[in-house]
N, C-alpha and C positions, 0 to 999 in steps of 0.2 A: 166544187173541185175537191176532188179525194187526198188526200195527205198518206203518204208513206208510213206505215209502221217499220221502224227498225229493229230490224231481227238479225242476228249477224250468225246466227244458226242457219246449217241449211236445213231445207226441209225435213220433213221424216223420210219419206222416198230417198230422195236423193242420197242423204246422210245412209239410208239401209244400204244404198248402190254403193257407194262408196265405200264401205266398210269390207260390202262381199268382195269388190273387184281387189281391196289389199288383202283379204285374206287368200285370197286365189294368187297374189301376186308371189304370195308370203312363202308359197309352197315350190316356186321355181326353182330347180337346181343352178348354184352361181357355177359359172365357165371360170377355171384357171387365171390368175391375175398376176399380174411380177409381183412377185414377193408378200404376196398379202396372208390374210390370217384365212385358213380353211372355214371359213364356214359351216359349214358341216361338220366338224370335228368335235368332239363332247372331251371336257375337260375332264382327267380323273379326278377330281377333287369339287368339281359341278353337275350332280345331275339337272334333266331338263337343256340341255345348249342344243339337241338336234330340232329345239322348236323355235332356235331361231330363223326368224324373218329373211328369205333367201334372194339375192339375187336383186336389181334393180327393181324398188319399192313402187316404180310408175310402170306405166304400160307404154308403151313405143309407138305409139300414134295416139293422135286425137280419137274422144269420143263420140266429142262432138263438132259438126262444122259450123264455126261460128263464120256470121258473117258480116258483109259490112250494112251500116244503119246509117242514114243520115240524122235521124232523127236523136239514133244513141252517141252519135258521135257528138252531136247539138249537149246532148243532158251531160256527155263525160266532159266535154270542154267547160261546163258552166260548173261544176263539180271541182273540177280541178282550179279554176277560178277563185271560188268558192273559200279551198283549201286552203289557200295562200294566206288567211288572215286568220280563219276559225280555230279552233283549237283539233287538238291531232285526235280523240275520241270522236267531236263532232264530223268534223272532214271525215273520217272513214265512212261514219253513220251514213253523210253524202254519198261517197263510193258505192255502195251496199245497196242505193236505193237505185242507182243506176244500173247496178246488178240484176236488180230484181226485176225492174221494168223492161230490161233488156238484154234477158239469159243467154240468150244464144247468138249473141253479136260480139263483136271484135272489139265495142267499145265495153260490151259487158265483162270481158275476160281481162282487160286492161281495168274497167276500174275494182274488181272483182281485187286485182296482185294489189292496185293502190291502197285497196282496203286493209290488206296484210301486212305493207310494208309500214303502213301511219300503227297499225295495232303493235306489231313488233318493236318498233320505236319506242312506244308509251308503253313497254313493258307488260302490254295484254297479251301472253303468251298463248293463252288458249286460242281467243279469237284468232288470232296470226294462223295457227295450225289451221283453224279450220277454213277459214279463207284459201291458205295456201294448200293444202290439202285436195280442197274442190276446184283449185285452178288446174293444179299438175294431171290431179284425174282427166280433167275435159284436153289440154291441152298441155302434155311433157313438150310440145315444140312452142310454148311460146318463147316470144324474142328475149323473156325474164327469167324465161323458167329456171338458169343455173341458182342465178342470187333469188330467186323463192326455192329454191330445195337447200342451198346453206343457212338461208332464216328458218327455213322449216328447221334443220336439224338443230339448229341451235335454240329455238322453241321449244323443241322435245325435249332435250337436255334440260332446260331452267326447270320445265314443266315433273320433271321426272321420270318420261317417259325414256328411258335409258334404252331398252334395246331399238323401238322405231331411230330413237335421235342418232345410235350406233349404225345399222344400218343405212341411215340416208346419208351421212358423213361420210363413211366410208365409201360408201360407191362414188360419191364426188372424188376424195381426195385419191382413188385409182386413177381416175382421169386430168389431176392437174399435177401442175407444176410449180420447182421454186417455194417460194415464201407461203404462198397459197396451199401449196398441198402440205406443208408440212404444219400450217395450222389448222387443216383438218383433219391430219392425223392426231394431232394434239387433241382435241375435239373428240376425235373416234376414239382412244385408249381411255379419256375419260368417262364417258359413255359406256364402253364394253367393261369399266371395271367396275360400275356404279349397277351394271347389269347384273353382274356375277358373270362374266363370258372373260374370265382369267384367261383363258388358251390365246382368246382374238388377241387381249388388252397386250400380253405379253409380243405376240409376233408382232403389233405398230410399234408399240415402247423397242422391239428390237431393231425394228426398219428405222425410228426415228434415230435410233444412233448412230445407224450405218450412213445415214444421212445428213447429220448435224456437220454444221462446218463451221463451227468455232466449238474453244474449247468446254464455254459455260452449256450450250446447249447438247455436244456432249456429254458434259459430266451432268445437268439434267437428266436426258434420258435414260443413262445406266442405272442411277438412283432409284429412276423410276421400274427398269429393270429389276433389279433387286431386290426392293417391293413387293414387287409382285410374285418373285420365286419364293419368298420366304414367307411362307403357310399360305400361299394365296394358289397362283397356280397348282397343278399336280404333277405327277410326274410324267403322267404321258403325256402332259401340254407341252413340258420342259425337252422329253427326249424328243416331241415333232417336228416343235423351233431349230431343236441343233441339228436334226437332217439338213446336210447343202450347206452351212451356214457357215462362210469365211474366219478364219482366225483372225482375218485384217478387224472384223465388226468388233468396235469398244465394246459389247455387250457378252462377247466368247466366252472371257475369262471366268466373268460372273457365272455363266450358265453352267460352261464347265465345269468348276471347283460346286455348285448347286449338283449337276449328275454324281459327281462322286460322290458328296455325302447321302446320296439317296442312294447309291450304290452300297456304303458303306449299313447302314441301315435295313438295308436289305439282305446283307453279311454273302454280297458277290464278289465275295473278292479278288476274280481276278478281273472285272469291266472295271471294279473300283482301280485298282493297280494298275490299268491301261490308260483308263480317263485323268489320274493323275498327275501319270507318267508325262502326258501327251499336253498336257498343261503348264508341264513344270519348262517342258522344252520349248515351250510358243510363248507362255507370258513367265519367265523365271522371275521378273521384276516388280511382278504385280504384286498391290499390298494383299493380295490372299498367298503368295506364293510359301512364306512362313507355315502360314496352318494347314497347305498344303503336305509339304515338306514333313508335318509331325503326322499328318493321318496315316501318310504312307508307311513314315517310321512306325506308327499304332498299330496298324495292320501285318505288317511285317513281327512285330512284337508278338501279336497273338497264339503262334507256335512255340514260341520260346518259354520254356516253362524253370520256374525255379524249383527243384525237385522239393527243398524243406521247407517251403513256404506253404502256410493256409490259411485262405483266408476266411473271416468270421461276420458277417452280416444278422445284425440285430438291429431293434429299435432302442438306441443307450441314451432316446430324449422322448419328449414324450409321452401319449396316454399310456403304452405300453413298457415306459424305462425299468419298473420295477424288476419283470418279467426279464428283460434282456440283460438287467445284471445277475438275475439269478444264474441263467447260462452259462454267462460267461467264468461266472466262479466256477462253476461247472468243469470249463472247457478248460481255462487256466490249471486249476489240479488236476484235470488229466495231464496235461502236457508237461508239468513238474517236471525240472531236471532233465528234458530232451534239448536238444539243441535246433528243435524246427520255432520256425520264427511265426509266430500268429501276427495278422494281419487285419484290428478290429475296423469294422465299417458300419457305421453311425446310420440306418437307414431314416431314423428321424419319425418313423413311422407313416411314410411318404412311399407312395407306389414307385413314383417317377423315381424318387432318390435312388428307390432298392436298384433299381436295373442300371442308372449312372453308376453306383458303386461295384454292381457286379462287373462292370465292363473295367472299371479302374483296376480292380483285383485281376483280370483275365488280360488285360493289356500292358498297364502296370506296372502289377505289381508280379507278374509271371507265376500267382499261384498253383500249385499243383490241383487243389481241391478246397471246397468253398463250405465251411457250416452256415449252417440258418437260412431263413430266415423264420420266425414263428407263428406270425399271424400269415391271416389266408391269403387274402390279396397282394401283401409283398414276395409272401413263398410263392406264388403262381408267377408272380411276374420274373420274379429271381430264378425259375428254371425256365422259363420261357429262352430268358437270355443265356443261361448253363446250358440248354439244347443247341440253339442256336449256332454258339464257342466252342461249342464242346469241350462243357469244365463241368467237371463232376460235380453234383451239389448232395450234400445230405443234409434235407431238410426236416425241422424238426416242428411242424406243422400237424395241426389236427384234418387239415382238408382232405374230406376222403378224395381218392383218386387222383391225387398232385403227382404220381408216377407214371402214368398215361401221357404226360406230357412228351417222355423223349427220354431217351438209354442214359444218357446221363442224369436223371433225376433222382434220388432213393432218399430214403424216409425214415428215420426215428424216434418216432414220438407216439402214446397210446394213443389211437383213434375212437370217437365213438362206434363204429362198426365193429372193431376189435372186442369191445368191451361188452357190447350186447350181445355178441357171438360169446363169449367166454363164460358171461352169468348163463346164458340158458343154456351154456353144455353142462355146466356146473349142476344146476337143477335137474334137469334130462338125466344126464349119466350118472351123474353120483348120485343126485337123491333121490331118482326117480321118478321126477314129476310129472303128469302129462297133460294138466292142467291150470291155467293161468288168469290173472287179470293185471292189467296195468292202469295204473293212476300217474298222472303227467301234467306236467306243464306248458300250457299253449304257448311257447317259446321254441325258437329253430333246433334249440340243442333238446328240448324234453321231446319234440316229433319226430325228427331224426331217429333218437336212441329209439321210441318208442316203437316204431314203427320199423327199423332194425331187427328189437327182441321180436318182433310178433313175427317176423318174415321168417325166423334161424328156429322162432318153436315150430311153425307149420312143417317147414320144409324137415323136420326132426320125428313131424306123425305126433306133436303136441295140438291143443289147442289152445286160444285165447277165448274164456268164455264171457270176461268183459274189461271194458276202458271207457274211462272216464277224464276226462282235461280240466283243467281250473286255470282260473288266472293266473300270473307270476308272481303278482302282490298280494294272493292271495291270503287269508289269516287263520279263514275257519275252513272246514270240510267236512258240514254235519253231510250237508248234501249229496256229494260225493260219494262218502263211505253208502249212506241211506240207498245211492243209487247201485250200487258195487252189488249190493246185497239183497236190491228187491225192496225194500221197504218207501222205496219213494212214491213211486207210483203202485200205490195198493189197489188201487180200483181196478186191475189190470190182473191182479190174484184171486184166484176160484176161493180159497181160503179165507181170504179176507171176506169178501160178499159174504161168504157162509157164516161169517161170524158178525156181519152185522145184522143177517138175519136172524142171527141166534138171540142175538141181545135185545133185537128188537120184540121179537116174540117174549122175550124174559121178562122184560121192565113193561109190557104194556101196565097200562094204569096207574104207572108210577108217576113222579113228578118231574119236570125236564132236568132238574138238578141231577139224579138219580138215574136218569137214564144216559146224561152224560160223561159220569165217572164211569157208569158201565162200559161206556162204547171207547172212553180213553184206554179202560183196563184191555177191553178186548185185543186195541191197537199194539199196546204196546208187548203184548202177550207171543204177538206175529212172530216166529222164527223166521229169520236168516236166510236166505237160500246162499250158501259159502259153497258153491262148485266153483272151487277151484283151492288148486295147493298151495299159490305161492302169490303175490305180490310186488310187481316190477316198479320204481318209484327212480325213475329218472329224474332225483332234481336235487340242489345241494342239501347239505345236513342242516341249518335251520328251518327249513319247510318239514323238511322229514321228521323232524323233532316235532313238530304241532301235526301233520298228517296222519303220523303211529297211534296218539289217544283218539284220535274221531274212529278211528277204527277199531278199537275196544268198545266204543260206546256202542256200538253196532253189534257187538256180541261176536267180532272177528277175532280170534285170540292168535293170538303174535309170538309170545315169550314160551313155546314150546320145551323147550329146552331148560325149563326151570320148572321141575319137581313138585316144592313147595305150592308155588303159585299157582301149580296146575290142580292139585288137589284142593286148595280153597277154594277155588273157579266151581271144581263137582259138586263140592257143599252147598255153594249159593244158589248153583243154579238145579243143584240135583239133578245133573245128567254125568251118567257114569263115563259115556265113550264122548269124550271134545276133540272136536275136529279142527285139529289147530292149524293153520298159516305160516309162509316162513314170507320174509319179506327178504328182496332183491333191491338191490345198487349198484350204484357207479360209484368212480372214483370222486364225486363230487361232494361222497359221504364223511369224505376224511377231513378232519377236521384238528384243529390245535388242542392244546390242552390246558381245560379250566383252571380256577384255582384248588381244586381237591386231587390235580394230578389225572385227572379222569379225561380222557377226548370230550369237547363240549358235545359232540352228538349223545353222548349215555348220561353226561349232567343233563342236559336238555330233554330229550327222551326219555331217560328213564328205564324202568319193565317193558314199556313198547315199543321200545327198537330191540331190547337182548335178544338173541338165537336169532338175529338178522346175519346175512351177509352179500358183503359188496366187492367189488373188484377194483383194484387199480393197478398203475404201471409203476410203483415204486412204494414199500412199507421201511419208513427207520427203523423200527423195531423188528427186522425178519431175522428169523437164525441163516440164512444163507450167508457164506462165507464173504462172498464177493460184494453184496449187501454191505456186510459188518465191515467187509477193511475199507472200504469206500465212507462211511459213515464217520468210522472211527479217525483218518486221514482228517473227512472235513470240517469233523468240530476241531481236530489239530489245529487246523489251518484257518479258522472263523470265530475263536474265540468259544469254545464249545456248546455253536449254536447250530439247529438240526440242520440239513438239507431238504430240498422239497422235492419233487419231482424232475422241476425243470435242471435243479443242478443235476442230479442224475443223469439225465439223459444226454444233458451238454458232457456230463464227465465221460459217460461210456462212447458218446460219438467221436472225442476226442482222443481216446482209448484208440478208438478202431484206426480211423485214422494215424494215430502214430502206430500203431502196431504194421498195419500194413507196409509204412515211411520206412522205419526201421529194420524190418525183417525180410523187406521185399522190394525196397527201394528203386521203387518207377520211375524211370525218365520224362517220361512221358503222360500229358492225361490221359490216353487211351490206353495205355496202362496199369495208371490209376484205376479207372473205373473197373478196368477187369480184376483186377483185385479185390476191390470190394465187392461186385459182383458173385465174388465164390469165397464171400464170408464166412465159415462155419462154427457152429460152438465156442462163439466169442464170450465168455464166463465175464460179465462186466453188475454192475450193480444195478440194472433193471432187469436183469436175468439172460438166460443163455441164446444170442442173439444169432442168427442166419439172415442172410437175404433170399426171397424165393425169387419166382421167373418177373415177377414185376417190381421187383428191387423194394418192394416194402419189407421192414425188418420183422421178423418171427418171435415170437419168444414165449414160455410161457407168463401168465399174469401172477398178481400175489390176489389171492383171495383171502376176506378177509373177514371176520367171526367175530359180531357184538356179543356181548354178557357183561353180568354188571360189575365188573373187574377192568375191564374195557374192551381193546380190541386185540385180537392174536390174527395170526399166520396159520390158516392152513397149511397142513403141514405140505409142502414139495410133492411130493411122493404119492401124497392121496388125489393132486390133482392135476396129474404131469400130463395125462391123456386127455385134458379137454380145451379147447381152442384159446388162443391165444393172442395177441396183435402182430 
């Protein structure tokens, strides 16, 4: 007598059938249902939903004709027998075998469900599926088949299979009724949100409300509602549900006051202003009906402007608070003695924060115009939102291109592009130069500039005949310079080979001691190849201070402009014509002042920074008039300590802005802006300011001239013609 192996798997065939006929199922388009969740609909905020599972998950007639056995019906009766005492694993085991021995019988397909409904029981969800699975395939009419497709679905569910368990639920709880369907809707929301199919989960959690009839299962389903619209749903899930959908549904209000803030966010404000409207007159009672009431008033707010009001957003906490108090001292002695009211706003150094504050100032606090913000990511998001309002911002950000954003955005602050256009006009037209090398630091701001100057010399009919990058942490730069000038790679020099041929033929028969001092002498005897005039050095003044002597040791000579120096250079080296170097900077060069009263770049440096120079957007020490009363005010007002840039800039921005306030006095922002807009020869302490067509501010730079005295001011006037920020 053979014994049954139990296998509660179906076969491989079969399982492949099985598989194919639900993938084919999967693909049917579902027919219109009362009130149920589209289907086919893709959630804005879910990619992937047009793959779900379509349409009744069985096929609509049998597979297979089962028929009747006496013999199967012999083995399910003794099975079922059986059952009554064994345990609920065992008894299926039973079930399965009567399955097997008799597949295509009526007693097979009966003990086939008994086998699912003992696994289900004893919490074996998988077997359940698969039992029940291979019943519904052969036969959707058995006499079981509803209660084997709700244990399927709720197998799927334990199992995780979330969108099958969604789908099989679903299509039951369309066709019942009462108690029953509404805990397979309960069932389906759980399922469709455990899927990611927010659109589905939302329109049962709405049906379930519309349907609730007491109060707790009610106030259940709205909950569950409002769940799911806040970050879950999207917005096109949200406006497909409110198509058709009754103001009687507990769920309206939610959804509602949900449309308008995505309205609102979306800065529609007249659907925001309707959906409110139409909200406030169907649920005025409801506890959203309050923040209702104030959106509207907010929105309503946003044209009302207070003409002396401006607002100021900075980082005043912070990685960046140092920086944001500099400004503001800035901005404050501009505004000295006006009666416009500043309005500071703490960004925190928080992306998110920037744009909630820009909207508190715009809504608010009805300001006319908004300064700051100074880093990149809060100034971008801060006129994101000043485009949006339309509220003038003048930010005071290095981010090239933050003007692109939208007519209300402009700019006052030195840029790198500014700054690398302005030195190589400087070199090009005043000195002459038409050729270059740059040395940089593999850092955003040293590639950037670097890559800047190289673009403003080409496009100038200059060339760059070499560049070289180093570390950030770098210390030394024999390498560098060695490489600037050819001497790194000597093997690569006809010169050099000719000279190791020379020495070689010289020293033959000598002894390797002697023939290796000869071949160091020859080495180091190597000139220079220095094509080029000048040296670009994008990086702060302590690097430049250790980068200037590697470049002397190279035989690169720097301090041109020192006399003295240059004549004992001829002696040393007995060459009458030296081809000397000028070195180029950024404002990154400027630096405090030592204890010898000296900027620490020329304590640190020395002879190999003097006859350098660099550019920035603001010198304390400049003879410009507007410079010196701005300087002179600050140390008034600070204890007679210097200002840096940043107060600069915050002072003249404030400048403009009141000058416009007072002189010109806008009702309006779209007023505003056009005001500023047609800025001209604003005479303030970073120099004589315009705006051009894309609202970045004009002006010329201070350049600025090492010697060992320190640093001076080009004089105005020798450099009025070359590029500017």
């Amino acid at each position: 007598m053979h014994t049954h192996t139990m296998d509660v798997r179906p076969s491989p065939r079969r399982a492949l059938l099985i598989a194919l006929t639900l993938l084919m199922t999967a693909c049917k388009t579902p027919t219109a249902t009362r009130g149920g969740p589209s289907h086919g609909s893709s959630s804005g905020s879910n990619q992937g939903q047009n793959d779900v599972p379509q349409g009744d998950p069985f096929p609509t007639k049998p597979s297979i004709e089962a028929r009747k056995d006496a013999r199967a019906d012999q083995a399910l009766a003794q099975a079922i027998q059986q059952a009554e005492t064994a345990p609920r694993k065992q008894a299926a085991e039973s079930f399965l075998a009567v399955r097997k021995a008799y597949p295509e019988t009526t007693a097979g397909q009966e003990a086939l469900y008994r086998a699912g409904v003992l696994f289900y029981d004893s919490q074996d969800y998988v077997n359940a599926r698969k039992s029940f699975n291979e019943l519904l395939f052969e036969n959707p009419l058995h006499p079981q088949a509803q209660d084997a497709k709700r244990r399927l679905g709720r197998a799927a569910l334990e199992v995780g299979a979330y969108r099958d368990a969604y789908q099989t639920l679903y299509s039951l709880a369309e066709r019942a009724e009462g108690a029953e369907r509404t805990q397979l809707l309960e069932d389906s929301v759980k399922a469709a949100e455990k899927a990611g199919l927010f659109g589905q989960a939302l329109q049962i959690a709405v049906d379930l409300a519309g349907d609730a009839r007491t109060p707790e299962a009610q106030q259940a389903a709205v909950a569950r509602v409002q769940q799911l619209v806040e970050g879950r749903a999207g917005f096109m899930d949200i406006a497909r549900v409110m198509e058709g959908l009754s103001s009687s549904n507990p769920a309206w209000p939610v959804l509602t006051f949900k449309l308008a803030r995505v309205y609102y966010h979306l800065r529609d404000w007249t659907r925001m202003e309707e959906t409110l409207n139409r909200f406030l007159a169907e649920a005025p009672n409801h506890p959203f009906a309050g923040q209702a009431r104030e959106l509207l008033a907010r929105a309503t707010r946003r044209v009302e402007v207070q003409p002396k009001t401006v607002g100021l957003v900075l980082p005043m906490s912070g990685k960046y608070k140092a920086v944001g108090e500099a400004v503001l001292r800035g901005v404050k002695l501009g505004l000295a003695g006006s009666d416009i009211e500043l309005v500071v706003k703490d960004t925190q150094g928080d992306v998110n924060t920037t744009g909630q504050v820009m909207e508190q100032l715009a809504f608010d606090e009805g300001a006319i115009a908004v300064l700051g913000p100074i880093t990149s990511d809060e100034s971008r998001r801060a006129a994101l939102v000043s485009e949006e309002l339309q509220v003038p911002l003048l930010t005071l950000t290095r981010q090239e291109d933050i003007t692109d954003i939208g007519a209300y955005v402009f700019r006052n602050m030195l840029t790198n592009s500014a700054q690398a256009q302005a030195i190589a006009d400087f070199a090009m037209k005043q000195k002459g130069f038409k050729s270059f090398a740059v040395l940089y630091p593999n850092l955003p701001y040293g590639v950037e500039l670097a890559n800047d100057f190289w673009d403003h010399v080409v496009e100038n009919g200059g060339q760059v005949r070499g560049a070289e990058s180093y570390d950030h942490d770098q210390t030394t730069f024999t390498n560098e310079a060695k490489k600037l000038v050819g001497r790194y790679y000597l093997e690569d020099r006809l010169d050099y080979i000719e000279g190791v041929r020379e020495v070689q033929q010289q020293t033959t028969g000598q002894d390797a001691f002697r023939r290796r001092k000869a071949m160091e002498k020859m080495k180091g005897g190597v000139e220079p190849i220095i094509d080029f005039e000048a040296i670009f050095i994008p990086d702060e003044w302590r690097r430049v201070s250790l980068v200037a002597p590697a470049l002397a040791v190279e035989d690169i000579v720097t301090n041109a402009c020192d006399a003295r120096d240059l004549e004992r250079i001829r002696k040393t080296t007995g060459k009458k014509d030296l081809k000397t170097v000028m070195l180029l900077g950024t404002n990154a060069w400027s630096s405090t002042k030592g204890a010898s009263g000296l900027p620490e770049l020329v304590e640190r440096g020395g002879k190999f920074v003097t006859c350098s120079v660099y550019v920035d957007g603001f010198f304390v020490d400049s003879q410009r008039p507007a410079t010196q009363r701005f300087v002179k005010a600050y140390r008034q007002a600070n204890g007679n300590q210097d200002p840096s840039l940043f107060e600069a800039y915050g002072y003249d921005s404030a400048r403009m802005v009141r000058q416009i306030i007072e002189k010109q006095a806008p009702k309006s922002r779209g007023e505003f802006r056009e005001a500023l807009a047609s800025l001209k020869d604003f005479d303030g302490a970073t120099g004589k300011t315009a705006f051009d067509e894309k609202r970045e501010a004009r002006k010329p730079l201070f350049f600025l001239a090492v010697d060992n005295k320190g640093v001076t001011e080009v004089p105005p006037e020798k450099t009025a013609a070359l590029g500017g920020s």
